[in-house]
ROSE-105463 format. One record per residue (C-alpha): x, y, z. Coordinates in steps of 0.1 Angstrom, whole numbers. Each point is the difference from the previous one (the first is absolute). Example, Ala and Ser with C-alpha at 12.3 -4.5 7.8 and 13.67 -1.06 7.14 Angstrom:
# ROSE-105463
[rec [123 -45 78]] [rec [14 34 -7]] 
***
This chain:
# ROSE-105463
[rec [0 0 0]] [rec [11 38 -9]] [rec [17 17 32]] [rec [-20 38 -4]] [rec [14 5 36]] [rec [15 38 4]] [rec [-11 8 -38]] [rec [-19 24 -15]] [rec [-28 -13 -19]] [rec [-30 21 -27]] [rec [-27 -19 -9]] [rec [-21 21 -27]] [rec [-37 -2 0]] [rec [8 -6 35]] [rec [-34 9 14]] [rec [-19 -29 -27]] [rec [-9 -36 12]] [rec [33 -16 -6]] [rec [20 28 12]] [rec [-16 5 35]] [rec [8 -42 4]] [rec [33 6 -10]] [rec [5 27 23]] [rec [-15 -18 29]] [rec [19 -32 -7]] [rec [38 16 -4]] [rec [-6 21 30]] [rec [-15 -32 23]] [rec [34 -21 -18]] [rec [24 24 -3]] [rec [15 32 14]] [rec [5 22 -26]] [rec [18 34 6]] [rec [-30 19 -17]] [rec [-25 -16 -26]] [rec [-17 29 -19]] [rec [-35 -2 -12]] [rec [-6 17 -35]] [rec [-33 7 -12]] [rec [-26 23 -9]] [rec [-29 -6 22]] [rec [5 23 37]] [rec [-33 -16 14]] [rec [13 -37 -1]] [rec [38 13 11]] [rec [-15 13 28]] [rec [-17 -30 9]] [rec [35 -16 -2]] [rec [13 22 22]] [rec [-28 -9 21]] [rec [5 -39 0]] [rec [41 0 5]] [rec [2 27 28]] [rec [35 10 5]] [rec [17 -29 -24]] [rec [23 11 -26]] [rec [-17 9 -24]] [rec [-5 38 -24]] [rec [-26 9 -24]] [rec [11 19 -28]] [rec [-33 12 -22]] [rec [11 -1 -35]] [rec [-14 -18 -33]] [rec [29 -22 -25]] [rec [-7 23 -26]] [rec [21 29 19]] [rec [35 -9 -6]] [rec [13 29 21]] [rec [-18 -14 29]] [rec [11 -35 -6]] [rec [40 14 3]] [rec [-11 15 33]] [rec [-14 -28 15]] [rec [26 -22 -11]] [rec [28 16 15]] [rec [21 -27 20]] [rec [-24 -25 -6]] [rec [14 -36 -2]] [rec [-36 -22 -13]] [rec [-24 12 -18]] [rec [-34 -21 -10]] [rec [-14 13 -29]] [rec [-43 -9 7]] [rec [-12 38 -9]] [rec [-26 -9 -33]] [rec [-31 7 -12]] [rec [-17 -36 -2]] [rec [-37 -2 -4]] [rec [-5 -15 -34]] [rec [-27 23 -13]] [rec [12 31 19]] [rec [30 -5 -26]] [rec [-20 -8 -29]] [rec [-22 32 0]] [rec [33 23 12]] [rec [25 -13 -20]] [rec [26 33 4]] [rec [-3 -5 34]] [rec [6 -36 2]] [rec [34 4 -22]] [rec [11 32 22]] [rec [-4 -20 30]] [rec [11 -37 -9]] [rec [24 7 -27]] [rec [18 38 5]] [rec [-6 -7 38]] [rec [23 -33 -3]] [rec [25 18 -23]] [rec [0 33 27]] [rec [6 -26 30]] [rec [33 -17 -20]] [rec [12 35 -7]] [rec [-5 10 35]] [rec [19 -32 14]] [rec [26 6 -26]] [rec [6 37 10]] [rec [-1 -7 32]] [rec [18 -33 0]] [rec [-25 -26 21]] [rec [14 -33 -5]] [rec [-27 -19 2]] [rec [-35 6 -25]] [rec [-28 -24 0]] [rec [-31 2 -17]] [rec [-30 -15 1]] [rec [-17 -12 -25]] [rec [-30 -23 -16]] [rec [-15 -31 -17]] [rec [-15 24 -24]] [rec [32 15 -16]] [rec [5 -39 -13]] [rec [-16 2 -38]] [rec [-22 30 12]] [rec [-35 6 -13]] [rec [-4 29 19]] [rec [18 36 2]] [rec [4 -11 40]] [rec [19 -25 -10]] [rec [19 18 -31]] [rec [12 24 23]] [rec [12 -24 28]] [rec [19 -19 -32]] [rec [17 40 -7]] [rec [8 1 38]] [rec [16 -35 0]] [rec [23 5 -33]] [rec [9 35 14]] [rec [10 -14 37]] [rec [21 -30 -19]] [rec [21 25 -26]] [rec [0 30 27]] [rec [33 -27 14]] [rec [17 9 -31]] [rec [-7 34 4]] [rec [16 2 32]] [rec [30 -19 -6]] [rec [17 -31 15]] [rec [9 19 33]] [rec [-33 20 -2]] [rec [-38 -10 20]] [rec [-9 -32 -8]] [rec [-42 -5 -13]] [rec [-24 -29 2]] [rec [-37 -10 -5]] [rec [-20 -20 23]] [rec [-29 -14 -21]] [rec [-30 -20 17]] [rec [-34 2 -3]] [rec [-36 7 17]] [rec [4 8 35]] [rec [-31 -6 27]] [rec [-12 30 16]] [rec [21 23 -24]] [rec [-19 32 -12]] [rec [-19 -10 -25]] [rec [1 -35 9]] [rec [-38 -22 -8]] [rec [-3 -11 37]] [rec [-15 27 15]] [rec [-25 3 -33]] [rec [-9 -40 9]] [rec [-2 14 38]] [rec [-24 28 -12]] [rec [-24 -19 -22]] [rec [-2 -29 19]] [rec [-24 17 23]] [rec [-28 0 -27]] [rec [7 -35 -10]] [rec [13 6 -36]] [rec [36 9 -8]] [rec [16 8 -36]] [rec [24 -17 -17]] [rec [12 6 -35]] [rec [7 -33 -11]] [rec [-3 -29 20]] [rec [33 -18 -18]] [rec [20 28 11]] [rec [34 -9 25]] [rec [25 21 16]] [rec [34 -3 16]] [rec [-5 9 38]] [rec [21 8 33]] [rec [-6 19 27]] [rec [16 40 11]] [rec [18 -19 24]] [rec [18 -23 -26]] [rec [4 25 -28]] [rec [20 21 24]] [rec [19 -33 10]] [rec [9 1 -36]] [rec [14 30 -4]] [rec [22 -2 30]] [rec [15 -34 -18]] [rec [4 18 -33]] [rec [19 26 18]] [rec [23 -28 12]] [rec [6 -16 -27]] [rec [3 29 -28]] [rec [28 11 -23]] [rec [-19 20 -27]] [rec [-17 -10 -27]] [rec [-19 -24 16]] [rec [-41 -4 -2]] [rec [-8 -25 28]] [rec [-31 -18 -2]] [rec [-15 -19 33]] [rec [-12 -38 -3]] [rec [-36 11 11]] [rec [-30 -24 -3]] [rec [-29 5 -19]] [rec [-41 8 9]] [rec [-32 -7 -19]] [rec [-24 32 0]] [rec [-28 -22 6]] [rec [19 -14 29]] [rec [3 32 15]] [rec [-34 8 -2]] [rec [-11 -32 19]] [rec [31 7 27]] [rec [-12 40 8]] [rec [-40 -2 -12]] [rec [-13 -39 6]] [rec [-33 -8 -16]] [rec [-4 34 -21]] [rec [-13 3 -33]] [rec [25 8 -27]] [rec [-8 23 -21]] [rec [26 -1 -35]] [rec [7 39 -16]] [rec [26 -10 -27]] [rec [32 7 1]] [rec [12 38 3]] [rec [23 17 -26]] [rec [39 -11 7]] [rec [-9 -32 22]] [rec [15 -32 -6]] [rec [-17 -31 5]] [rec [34 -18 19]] [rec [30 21 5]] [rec [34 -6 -8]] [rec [34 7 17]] [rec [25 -15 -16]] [rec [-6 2 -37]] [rec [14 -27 -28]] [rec [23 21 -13]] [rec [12 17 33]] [rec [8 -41 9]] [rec [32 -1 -24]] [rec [15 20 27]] [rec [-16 -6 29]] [rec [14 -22 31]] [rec [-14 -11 27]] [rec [13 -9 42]] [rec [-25 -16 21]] [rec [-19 23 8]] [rec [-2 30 -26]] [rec [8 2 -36]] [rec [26 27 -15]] [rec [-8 17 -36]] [rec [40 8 -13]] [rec [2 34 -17]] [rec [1 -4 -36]] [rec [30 23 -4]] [rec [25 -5 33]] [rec [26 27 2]] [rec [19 -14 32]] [rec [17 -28 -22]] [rec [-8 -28 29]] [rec [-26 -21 5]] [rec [-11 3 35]] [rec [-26 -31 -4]] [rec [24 -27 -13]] [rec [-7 -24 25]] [rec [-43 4 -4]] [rec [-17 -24 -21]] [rec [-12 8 -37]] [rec [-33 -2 -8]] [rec [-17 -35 -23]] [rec [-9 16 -37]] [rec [-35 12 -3]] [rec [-2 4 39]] [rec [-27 27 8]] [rec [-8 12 32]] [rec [-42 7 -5]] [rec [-30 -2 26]] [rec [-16 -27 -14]] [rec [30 -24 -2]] [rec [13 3 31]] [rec [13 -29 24]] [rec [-13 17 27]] [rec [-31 11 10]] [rec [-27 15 26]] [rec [-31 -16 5]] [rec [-29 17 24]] [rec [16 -10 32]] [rec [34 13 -11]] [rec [-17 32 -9]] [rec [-16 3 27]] [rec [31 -4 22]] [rec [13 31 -20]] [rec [-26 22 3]] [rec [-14 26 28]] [rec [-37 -6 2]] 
***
């Protein structure tokens, strides 16, 4: 596990789902010299404040898109987690300027910013839907990804190091369909769009687990992908609304039936340890291959949804979820 002890740590979009957990986990493991949450939402950094008390912790207000403000919270830092992103799939459909500024010159402002100010460390997160996207969500997540890879070449070999961590749906993220199921169930009919629908899934908890291993592990380049199990959506729906009516709405505009992380052609240089696979950049600048020792990948390996190993049935869902 990463030692954060005595560093100074910025998690953008700090104040969002996953960056609250992160923030609560590192400070209850770890004791960082200072870990700086950046966002752009004052109400929900004040509740922060209000939940940690005294810990180590500083709020900067400030949005990705503000590269000035970036260099000045950045100053001395030694980790940063890049989460800050505008992810609601139809939000970034109907305001596709602001999806770009956010997910794609927001990425490239963060790398500048880390290069500038020389952070070692840069990891971003990243999706299931910037594999073969359908969506601009996911477009713009595959931009972020290809920027954070190359942005190592732009630093040089003695420069910040960048990496993607790139996992899928996350129960009780914003946005996330449990508390939709939670909602509807109390008038006995929930929606679904399509009953053959599946979904990678973990927990806040674990995808902040994740990150902390990536951080271990990473050289630069690298875009890890966790060995998550699957869900069924109808599964779901009998774990969080039992004996509801299901009433089908067709699927949305830029949904996928199953998701992919790993794609095909992303296998040729893809390995994999025991627990995580690792997508190799496509163009390696550093001359040495860090993941000799991993294990390639069998041809026409594809890590999707629907042909997982592993799987959640309703009692494993269950297990995972608040009700």
């Amino acid at each position: 596990m990463v030692n954060l002890d005595d560093k100074i740590i910025l998690v953008t979009g700090g104040s969002g789902s996953f960056g609250r957990k992160f923030a609560e986990v590192v400070l209850q493991r770890f004791k960082p010299s200072k870990l700086i949450v950046f966002s752009r939402d004052e109400l929900k950094q004040s509740e922060m404040q209000r939940h940690f008390g005294g810990a180590n912790a500083r709020y900067f207000i400030g949005d990705v898109r503000d590269l000035d403000r970036l260099r000045r919270a950045m100053q001395g830092v030694d980790v940063v987690v890049h989460a800050a992103a505008m992810k609601q799939v139809p939000a970034c459909e109907y305001n596709p300027f602001e999806a770009v500024k956010t997910n794609v010159l927001g990425a490239a402002n963060v790398i500048e910013a880390a290069i500038d100010t020389g952070v070692p460390k840069v990891l971003a997160i990243s999706t299931d839907k910037a594999t073969n996207p359908v969506n601009l969500y996911g477009a713009t997540k595959l931009c972020a990804e290809k920027l954070f890879v190359q942005g190592n070449a732009y630093a040089g070999i003695e420069g910040s190091r960048f990496s993607c961590a790139r996992y899928g749906n996350v129960v009780g993220s914003r946005g996330s369909v449990v508390p939709l199921f939670v909602e509807q169930r109390t008038n006995g009919t929930v929606t679904v769009t399509d009953e053959r629908m599946t979904r990678f899934w973990m927990t806040l908890e674990q995808g902040v687990d994740f990150v902390l291993r990536c951080l271990e592990i990473m050289h630069g380049g690298e875009v890890f992908v966790p060995k998550i199990p699957s869900m069924r959506v109808m599964d779901l729906v009998e774990a969080v609304a039992p004996g509801c009516q299901v009433r089908l709405t067709g699927i949305r505009p830029g949904e996928k039936i199953h998701e992919v992380l790993i794609s095909e052609d992303e296998a040729h240089h893809t390995v994999e340890l025991d627990d995580l696979y690792i997508i190799k950049p496509l163009h390696p600048w550093y001359g040495v291959d860090h993941w000799a020792d991993a294990r390639a990948l069998p041809d026409g390996f594809r890590f999707s949804s629907e042909t997982n190993e592993r799987w959640l049935g309703v009692d494993g869902l269950r297990e995972l979820i608040p009700l």
